[in-house]
C-alpha positions as a Markdown table, in Angstrom:
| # | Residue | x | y | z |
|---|---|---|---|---|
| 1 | Unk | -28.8 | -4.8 | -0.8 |
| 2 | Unk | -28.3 | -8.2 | -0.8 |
| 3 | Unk | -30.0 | -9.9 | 3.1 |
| 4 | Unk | -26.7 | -12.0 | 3.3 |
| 5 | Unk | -24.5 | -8.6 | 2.9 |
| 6 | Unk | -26.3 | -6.4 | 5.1 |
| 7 | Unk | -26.7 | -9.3 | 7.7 |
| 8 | Unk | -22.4 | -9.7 | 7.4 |
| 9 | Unk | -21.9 | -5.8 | 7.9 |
| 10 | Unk | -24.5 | -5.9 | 11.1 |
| 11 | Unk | -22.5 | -8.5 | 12.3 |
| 12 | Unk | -18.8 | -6.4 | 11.4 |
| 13 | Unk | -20.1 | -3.9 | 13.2 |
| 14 | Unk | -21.4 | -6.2 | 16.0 |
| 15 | Unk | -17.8 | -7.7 | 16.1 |
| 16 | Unk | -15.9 | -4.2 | 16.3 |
| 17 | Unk | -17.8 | -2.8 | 19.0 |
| 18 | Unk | -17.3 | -5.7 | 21.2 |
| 19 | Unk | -13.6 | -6.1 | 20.1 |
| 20 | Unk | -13.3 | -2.0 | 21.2 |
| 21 | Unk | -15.6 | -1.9 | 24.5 |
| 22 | Unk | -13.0 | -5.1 | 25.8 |
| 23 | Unk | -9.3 | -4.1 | 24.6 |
| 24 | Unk | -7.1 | -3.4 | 26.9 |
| 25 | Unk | -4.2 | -2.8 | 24.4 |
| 26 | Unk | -4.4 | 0.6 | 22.3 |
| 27 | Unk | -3.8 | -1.2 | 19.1 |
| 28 | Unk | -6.8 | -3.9 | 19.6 |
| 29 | Unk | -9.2 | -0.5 | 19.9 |
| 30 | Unk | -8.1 | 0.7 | 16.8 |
| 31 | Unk | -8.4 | -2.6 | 15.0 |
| 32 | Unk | -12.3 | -2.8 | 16.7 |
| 33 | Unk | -12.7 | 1.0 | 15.5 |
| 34 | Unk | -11.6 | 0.3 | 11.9 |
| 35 | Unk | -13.8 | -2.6 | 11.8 |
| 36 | Unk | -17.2 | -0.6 | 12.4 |
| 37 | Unk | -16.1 | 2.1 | 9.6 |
| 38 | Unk | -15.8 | -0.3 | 7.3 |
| 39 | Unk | -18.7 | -2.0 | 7.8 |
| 40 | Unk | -20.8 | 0.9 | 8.1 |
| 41 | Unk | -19.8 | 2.6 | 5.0 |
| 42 | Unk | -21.4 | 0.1 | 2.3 |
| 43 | Unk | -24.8 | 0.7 | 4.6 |
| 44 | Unk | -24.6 | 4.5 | 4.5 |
| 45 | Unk | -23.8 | 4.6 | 1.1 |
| 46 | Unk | -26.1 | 1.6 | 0.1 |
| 47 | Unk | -29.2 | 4.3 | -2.0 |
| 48 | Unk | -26.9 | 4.9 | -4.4 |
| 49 | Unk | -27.8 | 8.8 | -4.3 |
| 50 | Unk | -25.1 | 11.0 | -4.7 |
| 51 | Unk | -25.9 | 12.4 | -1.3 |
| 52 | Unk | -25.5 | 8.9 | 0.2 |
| 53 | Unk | -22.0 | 8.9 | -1.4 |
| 54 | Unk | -21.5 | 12.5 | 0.1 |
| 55 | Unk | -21.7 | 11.1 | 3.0 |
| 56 | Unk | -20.1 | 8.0 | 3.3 |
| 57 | Unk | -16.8 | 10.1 | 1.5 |
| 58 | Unk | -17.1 | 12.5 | 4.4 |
| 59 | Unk | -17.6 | 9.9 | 6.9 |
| 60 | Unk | -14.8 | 7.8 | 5.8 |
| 61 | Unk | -12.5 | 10.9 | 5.7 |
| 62 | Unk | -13.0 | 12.4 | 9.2 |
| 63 | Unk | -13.0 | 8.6 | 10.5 |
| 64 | Unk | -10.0 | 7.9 | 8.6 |
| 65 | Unk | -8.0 | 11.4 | 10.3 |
| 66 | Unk | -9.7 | 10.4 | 13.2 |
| 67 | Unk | -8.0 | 7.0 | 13.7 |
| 68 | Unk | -4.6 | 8.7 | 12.5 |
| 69 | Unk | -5.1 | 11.0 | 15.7 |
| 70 | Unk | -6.2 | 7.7 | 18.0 |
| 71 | Unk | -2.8 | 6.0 | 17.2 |
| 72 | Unk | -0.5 | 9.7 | 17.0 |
| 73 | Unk | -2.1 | 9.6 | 20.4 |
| 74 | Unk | -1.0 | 6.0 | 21.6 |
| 75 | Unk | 2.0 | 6.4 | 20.4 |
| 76 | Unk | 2.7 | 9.4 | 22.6 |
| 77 | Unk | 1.5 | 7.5 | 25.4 |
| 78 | Unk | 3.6 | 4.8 | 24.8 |
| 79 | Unk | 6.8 | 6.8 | 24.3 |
| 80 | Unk | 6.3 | 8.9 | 28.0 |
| 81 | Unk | 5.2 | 6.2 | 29.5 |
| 82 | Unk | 6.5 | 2.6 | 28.0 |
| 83 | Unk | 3.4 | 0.6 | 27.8 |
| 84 | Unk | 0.4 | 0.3 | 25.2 |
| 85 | Unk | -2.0 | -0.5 | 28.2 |
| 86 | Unk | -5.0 | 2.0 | 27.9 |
| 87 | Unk | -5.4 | 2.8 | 31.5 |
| 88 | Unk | -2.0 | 4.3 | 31.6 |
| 89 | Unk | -2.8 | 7.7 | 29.7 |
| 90 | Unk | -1.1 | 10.2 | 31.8 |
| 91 | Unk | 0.7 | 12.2 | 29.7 |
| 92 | Unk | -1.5 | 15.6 | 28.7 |
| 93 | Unk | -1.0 | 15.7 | 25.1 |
| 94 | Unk | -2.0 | 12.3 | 24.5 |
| 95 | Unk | -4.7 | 13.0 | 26.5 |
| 96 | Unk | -6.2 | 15.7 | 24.4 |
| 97 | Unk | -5.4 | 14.0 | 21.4 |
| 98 | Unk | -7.7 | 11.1 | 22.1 |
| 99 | Unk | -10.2 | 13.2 | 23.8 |
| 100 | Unk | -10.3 | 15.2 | 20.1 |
| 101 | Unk | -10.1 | 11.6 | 18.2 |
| 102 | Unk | -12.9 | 10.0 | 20.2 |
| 103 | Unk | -14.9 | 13.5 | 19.7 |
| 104 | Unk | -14.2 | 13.2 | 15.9 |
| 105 | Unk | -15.0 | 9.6 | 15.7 |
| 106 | Unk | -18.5 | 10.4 | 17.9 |
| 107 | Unk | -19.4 | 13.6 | 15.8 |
| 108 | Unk | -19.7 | 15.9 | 19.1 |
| 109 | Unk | -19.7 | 19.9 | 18.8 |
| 110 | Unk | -17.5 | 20.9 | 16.3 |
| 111 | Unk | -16.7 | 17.8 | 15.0 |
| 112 | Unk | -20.3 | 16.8 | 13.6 |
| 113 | Unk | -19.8 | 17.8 | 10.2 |
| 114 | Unk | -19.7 | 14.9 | 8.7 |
| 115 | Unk | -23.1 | 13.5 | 9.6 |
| 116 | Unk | -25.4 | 12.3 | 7.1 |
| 117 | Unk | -28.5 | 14.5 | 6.1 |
């Protein structure tokens, strides 16, 4: 891989988790979230092994279904409640929606499938 490319994915990725760990707004975590999957997938899948493509296909999928669950749960949030602010989750199914996107999206117990070999 090309030292220019991998140096602009470190630094996607770099950018994503600091645009996630400081949003306030639901909608700026997802757009930090999106930005690490899609700059982590050209490194997984850089050994073009079809393993490596496996992977990255699996990876992009659960992340992808992940996200959909992340927003399906903001959106709930935002309908009981009336704001997009992230500290104001109160509403139970929200709640356990994001609990099983942010499970999905960290590969925990039951949701680790999709981890590389």
């Amino acid at each position: 891989m090309n030292p220019y490319a991998k140096l602009t994915f470190l630094m996607s990725l770099m950018l994503g988790t600091t645009i996630t760990a400081s949003s306030n707004h639901w909608v700026s975590a997802w757009a930090g979230l999106e930005i690490n999957t899609l700059a982590i997938i050209p490194l997984i899948s850089k050994s073009h092994h079809p393993r490596a493509i496996e992977a990255a296909i699996k990876y992009f999928l659960v992340q992808a279904a992940a996200s959909t669950l992340l927003l399906f749960s903001s959106m709930i949030n935002a309908w009981h409640t009336g704001q997009w602010d992230i500290t104001q989750l109160n509403h139970p199914t929200s709640s356990l929606l994001l609990t099983t996107a942010i499970a999905m999206k960290l590969g925990l117990v039951r949701f680790h499938f999709w981890f590389p070999e």
